[in-house]
N, C-alpha and C positions, 0 to 999 in steps of 0.2 A: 155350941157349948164346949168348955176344955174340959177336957178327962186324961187325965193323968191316972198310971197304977206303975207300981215297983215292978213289978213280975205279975205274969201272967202262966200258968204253970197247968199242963195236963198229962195226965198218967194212967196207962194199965189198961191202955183204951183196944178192945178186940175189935176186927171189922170181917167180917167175910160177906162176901160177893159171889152170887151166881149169873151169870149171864147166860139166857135162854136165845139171843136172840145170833146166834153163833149154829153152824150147823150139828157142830159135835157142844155139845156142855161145857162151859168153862165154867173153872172156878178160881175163885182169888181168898189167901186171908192172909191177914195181918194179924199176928199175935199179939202186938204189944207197941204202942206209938204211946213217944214219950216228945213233952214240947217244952220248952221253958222260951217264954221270950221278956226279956226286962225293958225298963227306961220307959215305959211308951207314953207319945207325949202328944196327942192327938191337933194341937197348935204348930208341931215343928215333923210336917211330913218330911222334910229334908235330912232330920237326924235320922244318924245311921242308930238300928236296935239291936244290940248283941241279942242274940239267940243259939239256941241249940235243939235240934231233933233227931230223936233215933227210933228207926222205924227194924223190928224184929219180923222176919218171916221163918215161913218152915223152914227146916232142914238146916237148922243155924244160920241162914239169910240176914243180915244182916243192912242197913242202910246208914248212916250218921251224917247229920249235916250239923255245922257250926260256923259261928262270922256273924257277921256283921248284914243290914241289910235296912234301905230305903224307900220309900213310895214314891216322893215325887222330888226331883228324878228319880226315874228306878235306878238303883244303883243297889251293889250286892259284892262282898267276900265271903265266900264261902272253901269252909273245907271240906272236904270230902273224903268218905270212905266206904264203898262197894263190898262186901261182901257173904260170898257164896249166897249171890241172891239166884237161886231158880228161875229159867226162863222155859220150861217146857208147858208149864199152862197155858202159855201165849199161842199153843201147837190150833188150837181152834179159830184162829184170826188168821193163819197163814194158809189150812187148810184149801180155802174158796179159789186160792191165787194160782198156788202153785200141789201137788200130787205128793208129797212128803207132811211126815209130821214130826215133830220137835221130838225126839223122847229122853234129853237130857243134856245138860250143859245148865253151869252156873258161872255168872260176871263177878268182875273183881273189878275194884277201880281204886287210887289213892288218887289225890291232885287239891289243886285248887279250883275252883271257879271264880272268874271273877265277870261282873257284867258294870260297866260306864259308860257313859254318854253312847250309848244304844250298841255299844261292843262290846260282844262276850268274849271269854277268853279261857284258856283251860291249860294247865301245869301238870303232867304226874303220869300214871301211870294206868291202862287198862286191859284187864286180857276177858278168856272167856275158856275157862275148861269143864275138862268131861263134858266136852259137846257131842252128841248122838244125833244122829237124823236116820229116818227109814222109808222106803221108799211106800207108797200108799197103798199099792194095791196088793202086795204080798207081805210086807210089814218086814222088810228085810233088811239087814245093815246098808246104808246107802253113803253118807257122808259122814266121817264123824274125827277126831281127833282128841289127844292127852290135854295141848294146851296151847295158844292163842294168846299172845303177850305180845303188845306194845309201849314199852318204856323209852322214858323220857320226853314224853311229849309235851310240845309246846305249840297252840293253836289261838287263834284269832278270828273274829271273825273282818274283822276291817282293819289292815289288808286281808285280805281270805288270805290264810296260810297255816302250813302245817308240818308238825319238825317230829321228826320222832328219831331217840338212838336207835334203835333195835326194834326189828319186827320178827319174832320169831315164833315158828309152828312144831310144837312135840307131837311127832308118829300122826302123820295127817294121812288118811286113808279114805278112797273112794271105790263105789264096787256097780259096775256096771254088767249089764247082762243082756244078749244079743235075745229077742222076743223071736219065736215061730213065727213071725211074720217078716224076719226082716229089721225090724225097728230093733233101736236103743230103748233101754229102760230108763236112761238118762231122758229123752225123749218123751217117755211118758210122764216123767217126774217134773218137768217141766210145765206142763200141761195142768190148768184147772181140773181140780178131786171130781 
């Protein structure tokens, strides 16, 4: 059957998440996901459907996507914009692997994305500040830095390539400590919790 609709529009929508299946509790929420997608023409998978989404976290977290986008080919413009989205809830996934836990730091991204004939592609800009990490067993400054900027990047995935003007790191700081035994505490931090 064809189904056609002008806009398709959703708002105000809350989500929180717990995940028990992590050794320490995580949690996730979403304040506020907002979606508008128009044209959609359920006969012409190949048209591309302007849309826009903006997804609100805590802490002024921020996500926005808009462009353009297709099913079949998948095919995709999108633009983008990252910010002050929190990544320390994520500290419960990394916990298993490695003896550190996330306790701060927020992403940033501007760019575009684009995806065609099965090649992504990405324009703009990403960093990652007030990053904190602490070592597991004494809960101590361990790795942490002001701020993490990569501008002007331009990437592909076919040819693989990748271009960036500027990689630059503000007051990056690391704090290692020799153990009564001999060992690094780097050493331990490396080490599964």
């Amino acid at each position: 059957p064809k189904v056609t609709l002008g806009e398709f529009a959703l708002s105000d929508v809350q989500v929180q998440v717990v995940d028990l299946t992590t050794p320490r509790r995580a949690e996730h929420r979403i304040e506020d996901i907002t979606l508008s997608l128009r044209d959609i023409d359920s006969t012409d998978l190949a048209k591309a459907l302007p849309f826009s989404l903006e997804v609100k976290l805590p802490e002024q977290g921020r996500v926005t996507l808009s462009g353009e986008a297709a099913a079949q080919p998948l095919a995709a413009t999108l633009d983008l914009t990252v910010e002050r989205v929190p990544f320390a809830n994520a500290s419960p996934y990394v916990e298993p692997f490695i003896n550190i836990r996330l306790a701060g730091g927020v992403i940033r991204a501007q760019g575009r994305a684009t995806l065609r004939d099965g090649v992504a592609g990405y324009a703009g800009d990403f960093g990652i500040g007030e990053f904190r990490t602490v070592d597991g067993k004494l809960a101590e400054d361990f790795v942490k830095w002001t701020d993490f900027a990569i501008t002007g990047i331009r990437a592909t995935s076919a040819p693989l390539a990748f271009h960036a003007d500027e990689i630059r790191f503000v007051e990056p700081s690391a704090t290692d400590r020799v153990e009564a035994d001999g060992t690094l505490s780097i050493a331990q931090a490396a080490s599964p919790a």
